[in-house]
PDB file of N, CA, C and O in Angstrom:
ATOM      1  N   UNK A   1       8.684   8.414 -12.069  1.00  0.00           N
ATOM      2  CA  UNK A   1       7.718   8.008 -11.074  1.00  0.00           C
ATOM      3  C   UNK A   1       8.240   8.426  -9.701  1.00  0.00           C
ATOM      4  O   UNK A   1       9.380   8.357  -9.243  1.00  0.00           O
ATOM      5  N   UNK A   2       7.441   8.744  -9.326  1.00  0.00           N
ATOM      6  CA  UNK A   2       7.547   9.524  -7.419  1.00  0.00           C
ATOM      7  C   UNK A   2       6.781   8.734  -6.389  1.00  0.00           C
ATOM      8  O   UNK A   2       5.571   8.667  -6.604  1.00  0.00           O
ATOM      9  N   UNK A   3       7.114   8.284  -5.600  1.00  0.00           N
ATOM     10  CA  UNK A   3       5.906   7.795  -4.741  1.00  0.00           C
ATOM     11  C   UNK A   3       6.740   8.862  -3.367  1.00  0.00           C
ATOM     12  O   UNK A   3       7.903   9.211  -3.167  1.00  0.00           O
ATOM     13  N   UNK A   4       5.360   9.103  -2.614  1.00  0.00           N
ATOM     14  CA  UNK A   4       5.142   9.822  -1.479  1.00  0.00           C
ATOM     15  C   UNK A   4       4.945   9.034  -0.340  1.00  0.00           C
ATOM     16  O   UNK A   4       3.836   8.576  -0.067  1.00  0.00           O
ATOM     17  N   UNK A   5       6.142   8.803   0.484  1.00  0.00           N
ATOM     18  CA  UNK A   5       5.602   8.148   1.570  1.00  0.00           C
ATOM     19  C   UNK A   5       5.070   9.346   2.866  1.00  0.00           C
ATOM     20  O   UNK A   5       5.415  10.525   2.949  1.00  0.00           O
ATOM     21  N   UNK A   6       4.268   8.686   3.655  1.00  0.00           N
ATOM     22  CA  UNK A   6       3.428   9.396   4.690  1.00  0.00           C
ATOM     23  C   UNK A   6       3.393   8.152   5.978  1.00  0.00           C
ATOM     24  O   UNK A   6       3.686   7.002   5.651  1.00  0.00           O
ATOM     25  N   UNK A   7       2.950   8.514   7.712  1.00  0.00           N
ATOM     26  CA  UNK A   7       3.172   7.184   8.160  1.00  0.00           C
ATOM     27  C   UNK A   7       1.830   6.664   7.788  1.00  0.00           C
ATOM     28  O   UNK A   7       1.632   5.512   8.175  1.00  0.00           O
ATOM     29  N   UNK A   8       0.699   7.320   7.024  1.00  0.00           N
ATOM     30  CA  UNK A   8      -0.309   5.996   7.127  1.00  0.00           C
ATOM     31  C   UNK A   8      -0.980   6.365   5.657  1.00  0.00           C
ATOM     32  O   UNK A   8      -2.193   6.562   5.577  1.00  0.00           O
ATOM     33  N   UNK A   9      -0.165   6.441   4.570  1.00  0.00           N
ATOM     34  CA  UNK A   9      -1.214   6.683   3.396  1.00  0.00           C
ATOM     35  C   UNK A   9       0.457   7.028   2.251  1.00  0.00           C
ATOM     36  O   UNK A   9       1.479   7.639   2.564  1.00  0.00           O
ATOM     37  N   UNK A  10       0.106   6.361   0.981  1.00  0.00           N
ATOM     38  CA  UNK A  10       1.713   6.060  -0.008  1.00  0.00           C
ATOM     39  C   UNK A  10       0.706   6.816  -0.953  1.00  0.00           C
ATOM     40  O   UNK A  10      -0.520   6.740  -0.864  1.00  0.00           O
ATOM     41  N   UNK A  11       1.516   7.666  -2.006  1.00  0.00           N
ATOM     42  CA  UNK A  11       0.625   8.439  -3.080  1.00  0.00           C
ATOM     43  C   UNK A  11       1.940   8.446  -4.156  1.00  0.00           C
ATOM     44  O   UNK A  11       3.057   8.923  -3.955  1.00  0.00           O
ATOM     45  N   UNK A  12       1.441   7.770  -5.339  1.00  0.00           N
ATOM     46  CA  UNK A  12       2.335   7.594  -6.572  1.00  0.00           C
ATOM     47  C   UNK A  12       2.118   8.754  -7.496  1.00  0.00           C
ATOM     48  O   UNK A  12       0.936   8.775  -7.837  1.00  0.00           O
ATOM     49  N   UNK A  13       2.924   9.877  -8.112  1.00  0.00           N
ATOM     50  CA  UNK A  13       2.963  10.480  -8.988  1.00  0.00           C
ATOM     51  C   UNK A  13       3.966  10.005 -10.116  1.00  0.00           C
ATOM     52  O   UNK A  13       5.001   9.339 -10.094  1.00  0.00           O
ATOM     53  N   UNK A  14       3.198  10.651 -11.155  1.00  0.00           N
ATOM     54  CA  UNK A  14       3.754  10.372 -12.729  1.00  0.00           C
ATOM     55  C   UNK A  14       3.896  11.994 -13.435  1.00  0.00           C
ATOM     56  O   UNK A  14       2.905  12.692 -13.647  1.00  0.00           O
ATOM     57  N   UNK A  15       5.380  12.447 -13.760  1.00  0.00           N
ATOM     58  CA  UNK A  15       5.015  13.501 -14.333  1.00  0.00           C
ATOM     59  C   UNK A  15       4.732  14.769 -13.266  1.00  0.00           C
ATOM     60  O   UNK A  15       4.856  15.895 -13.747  1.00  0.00           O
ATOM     61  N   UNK A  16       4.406  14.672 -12.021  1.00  0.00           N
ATOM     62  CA  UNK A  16       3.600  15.277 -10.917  1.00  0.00           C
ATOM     63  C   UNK A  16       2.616  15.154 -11.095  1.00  0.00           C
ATOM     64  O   UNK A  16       2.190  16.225 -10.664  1.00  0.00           O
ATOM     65  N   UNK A  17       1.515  14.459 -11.546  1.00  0.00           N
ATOM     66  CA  UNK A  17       0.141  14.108 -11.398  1.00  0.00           C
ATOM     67  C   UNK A  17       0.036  12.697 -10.765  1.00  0.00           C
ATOM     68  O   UNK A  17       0.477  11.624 -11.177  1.00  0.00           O
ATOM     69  N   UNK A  18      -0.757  13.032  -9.512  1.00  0.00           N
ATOM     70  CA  UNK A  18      -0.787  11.722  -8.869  1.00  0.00           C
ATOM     71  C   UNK A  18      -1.496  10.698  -9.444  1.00  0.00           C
ATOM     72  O   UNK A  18      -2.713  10.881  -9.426  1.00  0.00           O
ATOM     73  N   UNK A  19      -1.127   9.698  -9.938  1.00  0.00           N
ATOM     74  CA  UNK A  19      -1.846   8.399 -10.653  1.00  0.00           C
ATOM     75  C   UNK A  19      -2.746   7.439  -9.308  1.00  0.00           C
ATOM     76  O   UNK A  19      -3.780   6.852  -9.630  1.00  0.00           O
ATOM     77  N   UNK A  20      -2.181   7.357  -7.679  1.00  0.00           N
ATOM     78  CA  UNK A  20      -2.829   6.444  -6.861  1.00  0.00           C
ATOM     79  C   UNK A  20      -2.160   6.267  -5.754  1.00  0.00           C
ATOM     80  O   UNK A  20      -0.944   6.269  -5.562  1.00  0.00           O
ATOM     81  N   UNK A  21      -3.405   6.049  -4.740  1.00  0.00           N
ATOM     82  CA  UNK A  21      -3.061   6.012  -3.667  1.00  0.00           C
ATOM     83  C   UNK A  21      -3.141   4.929  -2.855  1.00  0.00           C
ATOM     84  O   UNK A  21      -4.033   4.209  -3.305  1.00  0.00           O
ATOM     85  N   UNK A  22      -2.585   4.383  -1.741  1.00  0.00           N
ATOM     86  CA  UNK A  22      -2.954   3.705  -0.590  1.00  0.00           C
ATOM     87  C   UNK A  22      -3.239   4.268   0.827  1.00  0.00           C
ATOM     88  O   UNK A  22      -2.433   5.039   1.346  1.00  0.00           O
ATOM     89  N   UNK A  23      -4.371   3.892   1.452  1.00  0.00           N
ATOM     90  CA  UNK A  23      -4.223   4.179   3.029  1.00  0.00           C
ATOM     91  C   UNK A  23      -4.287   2.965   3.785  1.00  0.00           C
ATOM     92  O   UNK A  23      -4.933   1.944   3.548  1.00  0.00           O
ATOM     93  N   UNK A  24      -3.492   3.244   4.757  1.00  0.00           N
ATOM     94  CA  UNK A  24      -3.593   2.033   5.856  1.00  0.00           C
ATOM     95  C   UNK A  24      -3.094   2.685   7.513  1.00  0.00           C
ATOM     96  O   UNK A  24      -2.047   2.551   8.147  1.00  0.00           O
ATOM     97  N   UNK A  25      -4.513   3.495   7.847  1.00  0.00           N
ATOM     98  CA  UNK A  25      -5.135   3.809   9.203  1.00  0.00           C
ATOM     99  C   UNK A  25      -4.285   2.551  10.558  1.00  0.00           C
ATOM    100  O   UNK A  25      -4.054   1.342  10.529  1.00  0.00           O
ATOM    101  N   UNK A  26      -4.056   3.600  11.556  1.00  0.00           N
ATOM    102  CA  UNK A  26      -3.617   2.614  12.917  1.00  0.00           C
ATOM    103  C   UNK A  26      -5.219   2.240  12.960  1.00  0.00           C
ATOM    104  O   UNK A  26      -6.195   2.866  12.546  1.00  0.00           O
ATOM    105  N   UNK A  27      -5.072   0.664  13.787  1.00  0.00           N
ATOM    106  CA  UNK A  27      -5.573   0.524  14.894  1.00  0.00           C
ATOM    107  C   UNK A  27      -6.477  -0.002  15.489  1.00  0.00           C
ATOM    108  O   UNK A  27      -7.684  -0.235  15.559  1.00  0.00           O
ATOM    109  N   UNK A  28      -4.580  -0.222  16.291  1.00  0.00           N
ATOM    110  CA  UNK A  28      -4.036  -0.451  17.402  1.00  0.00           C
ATOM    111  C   UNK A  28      -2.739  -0.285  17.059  1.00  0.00           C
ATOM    112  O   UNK A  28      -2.293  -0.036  15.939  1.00  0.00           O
ATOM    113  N   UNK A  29      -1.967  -0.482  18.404  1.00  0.00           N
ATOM    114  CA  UNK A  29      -0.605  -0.018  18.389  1.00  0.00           C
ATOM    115  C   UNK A  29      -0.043  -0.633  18.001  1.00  0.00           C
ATOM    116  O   UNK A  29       0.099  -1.699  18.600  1.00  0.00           O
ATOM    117  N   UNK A  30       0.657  -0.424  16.774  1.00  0.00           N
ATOM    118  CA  UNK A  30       2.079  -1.177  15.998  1.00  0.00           C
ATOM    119  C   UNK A  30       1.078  -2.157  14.772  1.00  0.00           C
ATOM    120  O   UNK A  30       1.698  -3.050  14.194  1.00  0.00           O
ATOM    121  N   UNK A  31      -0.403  -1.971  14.419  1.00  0.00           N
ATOM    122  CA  UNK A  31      -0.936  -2.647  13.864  1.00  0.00           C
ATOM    123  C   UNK A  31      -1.630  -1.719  12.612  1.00  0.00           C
ATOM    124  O   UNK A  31      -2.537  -1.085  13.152  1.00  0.00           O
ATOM    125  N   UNK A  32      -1.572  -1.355  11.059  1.00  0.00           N
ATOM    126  CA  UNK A  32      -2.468  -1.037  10.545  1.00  0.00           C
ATOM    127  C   UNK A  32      -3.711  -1.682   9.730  1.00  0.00           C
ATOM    128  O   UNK A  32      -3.767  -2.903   9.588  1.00  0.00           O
ATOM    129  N   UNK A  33      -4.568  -0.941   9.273  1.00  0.00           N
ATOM    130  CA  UNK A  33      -5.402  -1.837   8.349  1.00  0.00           C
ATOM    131  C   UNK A  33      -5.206  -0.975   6.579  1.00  0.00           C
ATOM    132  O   UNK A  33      -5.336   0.226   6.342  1.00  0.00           O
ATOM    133  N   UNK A  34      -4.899  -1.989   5.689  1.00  0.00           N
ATOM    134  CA  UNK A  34      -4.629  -1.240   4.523  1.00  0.00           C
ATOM    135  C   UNK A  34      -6.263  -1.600   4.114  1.00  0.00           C
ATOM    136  O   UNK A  34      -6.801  -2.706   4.067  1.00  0.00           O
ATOM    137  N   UNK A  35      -6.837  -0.255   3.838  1.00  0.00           N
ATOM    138  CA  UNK A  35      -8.157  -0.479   3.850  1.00  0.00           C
ATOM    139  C   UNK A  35      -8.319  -0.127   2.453  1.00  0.00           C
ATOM    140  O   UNK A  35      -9.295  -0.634   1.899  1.00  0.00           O
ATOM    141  N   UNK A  36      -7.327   0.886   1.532  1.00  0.00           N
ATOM    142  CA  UNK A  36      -8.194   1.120   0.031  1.00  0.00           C
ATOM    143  C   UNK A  36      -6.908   1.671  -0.359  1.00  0.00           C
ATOM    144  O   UNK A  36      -6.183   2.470   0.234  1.00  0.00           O
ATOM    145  N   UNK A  37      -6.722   0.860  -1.904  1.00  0.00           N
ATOM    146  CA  UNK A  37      -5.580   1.064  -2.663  1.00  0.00           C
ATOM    147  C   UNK A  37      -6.863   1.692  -3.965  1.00  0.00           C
ATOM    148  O   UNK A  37      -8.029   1.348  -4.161  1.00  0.00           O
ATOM    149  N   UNK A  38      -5.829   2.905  -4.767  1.00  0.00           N
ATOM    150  CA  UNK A  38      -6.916   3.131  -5.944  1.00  0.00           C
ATOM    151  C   UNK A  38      -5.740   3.714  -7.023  1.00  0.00           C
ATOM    152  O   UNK A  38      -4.671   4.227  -6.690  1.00  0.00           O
ATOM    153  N   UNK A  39      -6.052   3.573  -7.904  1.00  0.00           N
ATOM    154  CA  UNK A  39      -5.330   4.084  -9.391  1.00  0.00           C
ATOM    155  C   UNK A  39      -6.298   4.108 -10.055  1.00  0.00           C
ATOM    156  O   UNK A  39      -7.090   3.197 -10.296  1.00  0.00           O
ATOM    157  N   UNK A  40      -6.287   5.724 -10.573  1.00  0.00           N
ATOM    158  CA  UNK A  40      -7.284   6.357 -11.212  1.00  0.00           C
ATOM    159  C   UNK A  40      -7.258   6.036 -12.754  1.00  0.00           C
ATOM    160  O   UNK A  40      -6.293   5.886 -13.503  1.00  0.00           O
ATOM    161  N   UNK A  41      -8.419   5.984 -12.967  1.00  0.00           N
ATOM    162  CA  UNK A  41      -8.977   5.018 -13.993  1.00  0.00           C
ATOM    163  C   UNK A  41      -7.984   5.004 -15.774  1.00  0.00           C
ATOM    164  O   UNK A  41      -7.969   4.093 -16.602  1.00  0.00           O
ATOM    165  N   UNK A  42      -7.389   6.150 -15.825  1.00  0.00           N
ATOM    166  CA  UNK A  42      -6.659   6.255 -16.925  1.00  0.00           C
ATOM    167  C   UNK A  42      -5.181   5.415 -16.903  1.00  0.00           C
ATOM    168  O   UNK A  42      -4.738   5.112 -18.011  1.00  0.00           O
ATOM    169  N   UNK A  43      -4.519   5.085 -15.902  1.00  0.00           N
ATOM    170  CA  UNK A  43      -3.644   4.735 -15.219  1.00  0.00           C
ATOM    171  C   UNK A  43      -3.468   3.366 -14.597  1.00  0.00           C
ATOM    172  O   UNK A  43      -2.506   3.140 -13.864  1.00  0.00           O
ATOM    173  N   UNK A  44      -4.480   2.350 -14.906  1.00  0.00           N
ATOM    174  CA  UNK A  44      -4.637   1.220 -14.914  1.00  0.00           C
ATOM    175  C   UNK A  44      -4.342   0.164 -15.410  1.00  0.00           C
ATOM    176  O   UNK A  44      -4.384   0.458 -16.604  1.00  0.00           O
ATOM    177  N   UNK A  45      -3.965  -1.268 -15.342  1.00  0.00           N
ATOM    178  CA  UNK A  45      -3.333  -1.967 -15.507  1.00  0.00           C
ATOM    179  C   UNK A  45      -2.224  -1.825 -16.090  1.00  0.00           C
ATOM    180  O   UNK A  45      -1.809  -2.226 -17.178  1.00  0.00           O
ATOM    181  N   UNK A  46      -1.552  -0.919 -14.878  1.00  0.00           N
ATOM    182  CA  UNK A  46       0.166  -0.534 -15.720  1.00  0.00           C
ATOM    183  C   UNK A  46       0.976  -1.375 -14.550  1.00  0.00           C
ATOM    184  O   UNK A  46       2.078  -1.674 -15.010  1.00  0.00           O
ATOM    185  N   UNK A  47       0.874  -1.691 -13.669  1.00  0.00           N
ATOM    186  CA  UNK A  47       1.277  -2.222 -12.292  1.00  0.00           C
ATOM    187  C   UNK A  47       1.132  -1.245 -11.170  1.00  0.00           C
ATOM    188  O   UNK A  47       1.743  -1.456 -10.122  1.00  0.00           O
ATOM    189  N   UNK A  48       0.419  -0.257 -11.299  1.00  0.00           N
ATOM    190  CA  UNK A  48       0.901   1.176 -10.385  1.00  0.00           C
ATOM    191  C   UNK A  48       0.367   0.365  -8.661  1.00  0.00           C
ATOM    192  O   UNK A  48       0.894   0.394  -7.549  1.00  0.00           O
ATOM    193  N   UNK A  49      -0.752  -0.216  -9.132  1.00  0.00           N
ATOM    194  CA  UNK A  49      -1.394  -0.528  -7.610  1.00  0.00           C
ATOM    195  C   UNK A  49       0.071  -1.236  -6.655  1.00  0.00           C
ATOM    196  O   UNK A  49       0.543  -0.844  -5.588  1.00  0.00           O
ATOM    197  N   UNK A  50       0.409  -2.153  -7.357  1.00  0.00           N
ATOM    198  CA  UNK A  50       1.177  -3.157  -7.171  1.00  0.00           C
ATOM    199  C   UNK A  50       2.800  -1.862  -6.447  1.00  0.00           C
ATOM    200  O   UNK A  50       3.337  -1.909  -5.340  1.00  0.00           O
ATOM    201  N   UNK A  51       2.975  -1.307  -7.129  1.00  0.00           N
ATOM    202  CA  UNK A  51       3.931  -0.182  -6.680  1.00  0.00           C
ATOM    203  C   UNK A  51       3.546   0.559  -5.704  1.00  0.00           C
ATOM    204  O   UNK A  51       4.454   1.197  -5.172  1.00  0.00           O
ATOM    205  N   UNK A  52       2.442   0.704  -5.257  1.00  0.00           N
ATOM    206  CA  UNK A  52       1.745   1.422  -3.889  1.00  0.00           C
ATOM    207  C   UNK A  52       1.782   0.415  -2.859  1.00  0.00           C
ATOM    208  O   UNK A  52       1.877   0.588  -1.644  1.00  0.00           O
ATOM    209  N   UNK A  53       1.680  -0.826  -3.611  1.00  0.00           N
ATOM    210  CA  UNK A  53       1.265  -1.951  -2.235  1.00  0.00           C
ATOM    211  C   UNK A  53       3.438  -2.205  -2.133  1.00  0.00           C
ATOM    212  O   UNK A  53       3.444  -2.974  -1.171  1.00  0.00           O
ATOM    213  N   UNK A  54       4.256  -2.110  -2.332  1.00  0.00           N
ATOM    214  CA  UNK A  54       5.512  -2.540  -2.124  1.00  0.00           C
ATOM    215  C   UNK A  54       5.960  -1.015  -1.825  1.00  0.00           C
ATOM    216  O   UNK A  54       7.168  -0.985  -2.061  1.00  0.00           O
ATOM    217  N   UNK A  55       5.556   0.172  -1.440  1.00  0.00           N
ATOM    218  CA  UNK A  55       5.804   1.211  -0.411  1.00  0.00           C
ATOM    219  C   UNK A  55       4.803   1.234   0.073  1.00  0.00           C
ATOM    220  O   UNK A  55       4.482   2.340   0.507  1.00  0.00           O
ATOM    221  N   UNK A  56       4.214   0.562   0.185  1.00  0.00           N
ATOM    222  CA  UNK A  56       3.203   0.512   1.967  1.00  0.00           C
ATOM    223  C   UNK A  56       4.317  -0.549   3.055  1.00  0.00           C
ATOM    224  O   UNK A  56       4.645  -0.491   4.240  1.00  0.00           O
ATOM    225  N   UNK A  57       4.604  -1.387   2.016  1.00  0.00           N
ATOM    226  CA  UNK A  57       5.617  -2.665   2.778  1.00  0.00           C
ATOM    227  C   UNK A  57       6.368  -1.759   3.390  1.00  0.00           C
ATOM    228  O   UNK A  57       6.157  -1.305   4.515  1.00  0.00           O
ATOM    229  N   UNK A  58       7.300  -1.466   2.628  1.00  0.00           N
ATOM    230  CA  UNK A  58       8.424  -0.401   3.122  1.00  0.00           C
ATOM    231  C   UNK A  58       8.271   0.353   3.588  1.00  0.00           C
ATOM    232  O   UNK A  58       9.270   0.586   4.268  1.00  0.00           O
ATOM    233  N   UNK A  59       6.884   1.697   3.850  1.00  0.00           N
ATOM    234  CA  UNK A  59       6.739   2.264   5.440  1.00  0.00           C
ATOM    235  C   UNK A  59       6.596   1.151   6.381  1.00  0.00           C
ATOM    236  O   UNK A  59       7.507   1.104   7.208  1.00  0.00           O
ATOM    237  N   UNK A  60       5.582   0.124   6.493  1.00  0.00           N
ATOM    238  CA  UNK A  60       5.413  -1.144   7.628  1.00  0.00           C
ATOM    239  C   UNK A  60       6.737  -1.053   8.080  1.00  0.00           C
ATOM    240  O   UNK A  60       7.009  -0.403   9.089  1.00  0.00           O
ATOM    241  N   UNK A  61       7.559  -1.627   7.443  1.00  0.00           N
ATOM    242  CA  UNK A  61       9.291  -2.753   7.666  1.00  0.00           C
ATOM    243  C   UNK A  61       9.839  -1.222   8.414  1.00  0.00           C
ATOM    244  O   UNK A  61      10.303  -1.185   9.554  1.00  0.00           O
ATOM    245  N   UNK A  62       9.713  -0.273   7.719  1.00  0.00           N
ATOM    246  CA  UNK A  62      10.556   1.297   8.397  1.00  0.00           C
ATOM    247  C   UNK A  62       9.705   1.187   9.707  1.00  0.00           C
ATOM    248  O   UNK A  62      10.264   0.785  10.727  1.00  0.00           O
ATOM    249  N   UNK A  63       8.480   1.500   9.724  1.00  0.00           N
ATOM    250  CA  UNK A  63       8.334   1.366  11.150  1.00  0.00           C
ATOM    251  C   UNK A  63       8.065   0.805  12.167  1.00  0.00           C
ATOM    252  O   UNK A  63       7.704   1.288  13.240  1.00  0.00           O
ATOM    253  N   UNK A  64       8.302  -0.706  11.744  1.00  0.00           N
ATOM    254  CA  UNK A  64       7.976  -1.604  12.572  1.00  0.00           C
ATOM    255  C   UNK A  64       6.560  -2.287  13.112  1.00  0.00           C
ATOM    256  O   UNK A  64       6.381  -2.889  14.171  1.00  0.00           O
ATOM    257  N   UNK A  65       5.622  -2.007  12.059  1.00  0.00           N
ATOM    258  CA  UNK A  65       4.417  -2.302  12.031  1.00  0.00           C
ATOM    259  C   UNK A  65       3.432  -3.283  11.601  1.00  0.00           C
ATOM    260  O   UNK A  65       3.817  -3.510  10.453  1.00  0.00           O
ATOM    261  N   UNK A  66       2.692  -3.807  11.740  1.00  0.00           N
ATOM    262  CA  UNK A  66       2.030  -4.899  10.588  1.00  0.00           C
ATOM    263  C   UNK A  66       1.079  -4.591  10.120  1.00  0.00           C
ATOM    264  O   UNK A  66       1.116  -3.391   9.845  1.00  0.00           O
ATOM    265  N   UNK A  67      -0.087  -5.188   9.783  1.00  0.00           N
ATOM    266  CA  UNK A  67      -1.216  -5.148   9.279  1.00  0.00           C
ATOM    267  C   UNK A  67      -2.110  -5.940   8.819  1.00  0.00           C
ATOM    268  O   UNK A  67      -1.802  -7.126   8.703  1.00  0.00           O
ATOM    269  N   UNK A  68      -3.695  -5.416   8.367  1.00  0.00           N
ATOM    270  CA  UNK A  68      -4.744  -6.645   8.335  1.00  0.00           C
ATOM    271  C   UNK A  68      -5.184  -5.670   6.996  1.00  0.00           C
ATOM    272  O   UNK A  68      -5.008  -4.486   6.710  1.00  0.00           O
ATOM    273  N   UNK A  69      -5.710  -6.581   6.481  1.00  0.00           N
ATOM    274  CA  UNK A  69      -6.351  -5.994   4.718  1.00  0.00           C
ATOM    275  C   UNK A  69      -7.815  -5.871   5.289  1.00  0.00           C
ATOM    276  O   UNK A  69      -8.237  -6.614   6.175  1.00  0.00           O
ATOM    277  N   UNK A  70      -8.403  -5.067   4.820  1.00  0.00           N
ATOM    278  CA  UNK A  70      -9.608  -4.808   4.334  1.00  0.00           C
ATOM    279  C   UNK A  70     -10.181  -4.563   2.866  1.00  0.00           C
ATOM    280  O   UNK A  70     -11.300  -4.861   2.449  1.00  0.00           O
ATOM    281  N   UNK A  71      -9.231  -4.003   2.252  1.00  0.00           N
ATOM    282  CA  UNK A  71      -8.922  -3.952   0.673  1.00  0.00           C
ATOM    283  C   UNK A  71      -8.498  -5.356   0.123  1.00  0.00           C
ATOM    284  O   UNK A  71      -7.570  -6.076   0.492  1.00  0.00           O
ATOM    285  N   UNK A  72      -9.637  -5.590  -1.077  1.00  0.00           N
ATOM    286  CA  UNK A  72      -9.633  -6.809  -1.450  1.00  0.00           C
ATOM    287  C   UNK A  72      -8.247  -6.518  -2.525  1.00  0.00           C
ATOM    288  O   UNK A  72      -7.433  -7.434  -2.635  1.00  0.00           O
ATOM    289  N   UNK A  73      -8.067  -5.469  -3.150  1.00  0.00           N
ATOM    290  CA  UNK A  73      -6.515  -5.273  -4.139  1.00  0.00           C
ATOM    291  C   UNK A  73      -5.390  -6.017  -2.873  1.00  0.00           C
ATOM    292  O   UNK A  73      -4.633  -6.940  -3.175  1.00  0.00           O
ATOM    293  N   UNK A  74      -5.449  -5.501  -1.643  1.00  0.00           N
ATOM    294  CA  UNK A  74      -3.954  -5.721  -0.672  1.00  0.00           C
ATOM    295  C   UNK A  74      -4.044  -7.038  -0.197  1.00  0.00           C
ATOM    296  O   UNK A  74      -3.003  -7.624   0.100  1.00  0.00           O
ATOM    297  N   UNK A  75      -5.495  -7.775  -0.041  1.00  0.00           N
ATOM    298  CA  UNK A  75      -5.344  -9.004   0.614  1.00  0.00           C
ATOM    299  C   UNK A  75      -4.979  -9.672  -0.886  1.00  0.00           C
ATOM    300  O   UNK A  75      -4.058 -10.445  -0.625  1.00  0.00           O
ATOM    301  N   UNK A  76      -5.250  -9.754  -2.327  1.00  0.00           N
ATOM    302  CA  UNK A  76      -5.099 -10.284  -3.729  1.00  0.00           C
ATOM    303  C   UNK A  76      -3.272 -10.377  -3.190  1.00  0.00           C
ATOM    304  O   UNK A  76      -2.654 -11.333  -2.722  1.00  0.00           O
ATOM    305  N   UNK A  77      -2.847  -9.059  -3.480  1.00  0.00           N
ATOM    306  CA  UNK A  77      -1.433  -8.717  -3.540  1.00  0.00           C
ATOM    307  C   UNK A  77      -0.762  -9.706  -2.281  1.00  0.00           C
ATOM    308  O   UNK A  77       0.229 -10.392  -2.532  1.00  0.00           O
ATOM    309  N   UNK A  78      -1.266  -9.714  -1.183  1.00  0.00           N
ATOM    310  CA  UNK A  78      -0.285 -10.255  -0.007  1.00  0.00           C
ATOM    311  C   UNK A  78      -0.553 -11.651  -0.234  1.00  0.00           C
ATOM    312  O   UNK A  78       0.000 -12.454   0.517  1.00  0.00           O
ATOM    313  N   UNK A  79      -1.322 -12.077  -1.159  1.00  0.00           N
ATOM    314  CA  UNK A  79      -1.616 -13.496  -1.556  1.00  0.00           C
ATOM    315  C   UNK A  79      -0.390 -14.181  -2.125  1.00  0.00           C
ATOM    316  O   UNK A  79       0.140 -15.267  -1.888  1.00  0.00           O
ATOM    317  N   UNK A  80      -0.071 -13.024  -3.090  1.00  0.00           N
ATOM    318  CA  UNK A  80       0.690 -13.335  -4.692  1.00  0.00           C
ATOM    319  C   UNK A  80       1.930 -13.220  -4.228  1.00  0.00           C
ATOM    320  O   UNK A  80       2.757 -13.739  -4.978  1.00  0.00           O
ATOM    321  N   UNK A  81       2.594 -12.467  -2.752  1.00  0.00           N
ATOM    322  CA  UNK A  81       3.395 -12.281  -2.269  1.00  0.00           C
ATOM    323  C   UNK A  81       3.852 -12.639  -0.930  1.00  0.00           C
ATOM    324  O   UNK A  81       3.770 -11.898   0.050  1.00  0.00           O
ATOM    325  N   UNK A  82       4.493 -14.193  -0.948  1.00  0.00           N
ATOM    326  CA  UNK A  82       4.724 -14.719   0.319  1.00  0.00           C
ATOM    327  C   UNK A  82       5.873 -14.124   1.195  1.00  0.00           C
ATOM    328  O   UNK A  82       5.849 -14.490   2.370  1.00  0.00           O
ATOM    329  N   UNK A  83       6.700 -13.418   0.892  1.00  0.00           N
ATOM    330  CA  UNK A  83       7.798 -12.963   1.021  1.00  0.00           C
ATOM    331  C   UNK A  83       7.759 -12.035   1.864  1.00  0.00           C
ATOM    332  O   UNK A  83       8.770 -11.555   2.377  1.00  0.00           O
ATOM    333  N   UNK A  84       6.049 -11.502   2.220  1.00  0.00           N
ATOM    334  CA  UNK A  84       5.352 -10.138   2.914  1.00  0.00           C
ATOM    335  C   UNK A  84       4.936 -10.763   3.465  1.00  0.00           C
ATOM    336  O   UNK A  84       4.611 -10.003   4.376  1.00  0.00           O
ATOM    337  N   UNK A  85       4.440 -12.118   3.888  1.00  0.00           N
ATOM    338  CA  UNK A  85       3.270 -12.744   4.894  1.00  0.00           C
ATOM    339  C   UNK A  85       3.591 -12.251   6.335  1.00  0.00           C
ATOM    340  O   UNK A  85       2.745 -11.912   7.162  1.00  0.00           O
ATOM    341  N   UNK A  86       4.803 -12.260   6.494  1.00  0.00           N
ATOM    342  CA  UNK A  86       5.381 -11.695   8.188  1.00  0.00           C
ATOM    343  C   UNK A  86       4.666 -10.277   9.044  1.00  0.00           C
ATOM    344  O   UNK A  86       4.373  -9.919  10.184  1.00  0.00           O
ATOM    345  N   UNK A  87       4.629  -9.787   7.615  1.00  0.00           N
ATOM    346  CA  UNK A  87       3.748  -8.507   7.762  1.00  0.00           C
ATOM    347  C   UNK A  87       2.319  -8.409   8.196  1.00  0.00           C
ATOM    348  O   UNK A  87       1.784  -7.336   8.474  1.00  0.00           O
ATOM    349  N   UNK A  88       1.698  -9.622   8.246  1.00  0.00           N
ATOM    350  CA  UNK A  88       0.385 -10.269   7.738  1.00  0.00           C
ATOM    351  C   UNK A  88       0.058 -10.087   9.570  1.00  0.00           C
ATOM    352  O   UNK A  88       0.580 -10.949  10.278  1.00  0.00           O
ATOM    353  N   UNK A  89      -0.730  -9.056  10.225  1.00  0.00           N
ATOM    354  CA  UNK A  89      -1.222  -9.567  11.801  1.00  0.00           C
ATOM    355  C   UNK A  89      -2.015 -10.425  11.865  1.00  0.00           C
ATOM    356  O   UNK A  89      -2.401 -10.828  12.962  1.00  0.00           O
TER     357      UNK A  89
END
């Protein structure tokens, strides 16, 4: 497994075929919105989403950023995960 970090979008490969992505767009400054996590339909309920949403954390924490969900998968996930709430704008 590979994940691709980028500063505003994490892309998981398997094999080199990308299984899923996250984006989370500035804005405002030092603030993103994780707006759409997806794992393509063959590739599902393996945990992959869950592995996109814990390197989105880890670009945030690298660059010092937070964020607001718009994606009902990232607001589920930051639910299940209090340990990230800090992250939470």
């Amino acid at each position: 497994m590979e994940v691709k970090k980028e500063s505003n979008r994490v892309s998981l490969f398997i094999d080199g075929r990308m299984v899923g992505f996250a984006t989370f767009p500035s804005i405002e400054e030092g603030v993103v919105v994780i707006n759409h996590t997806m794992v393509y339909p063959l590739y599902q309920g393996k945990g992959y989403a869950s592995k996109l949403m814990e390197a989105v954390v880890e670009v945030l924490r690298e660059t010092n950023r937070r964020c607001r969900t718009s994606c009902s998968y990232a607001a589920s996930w930051f639910s299940k995960h209090p340990e990230h709430q800090d992250l939470l704008d």
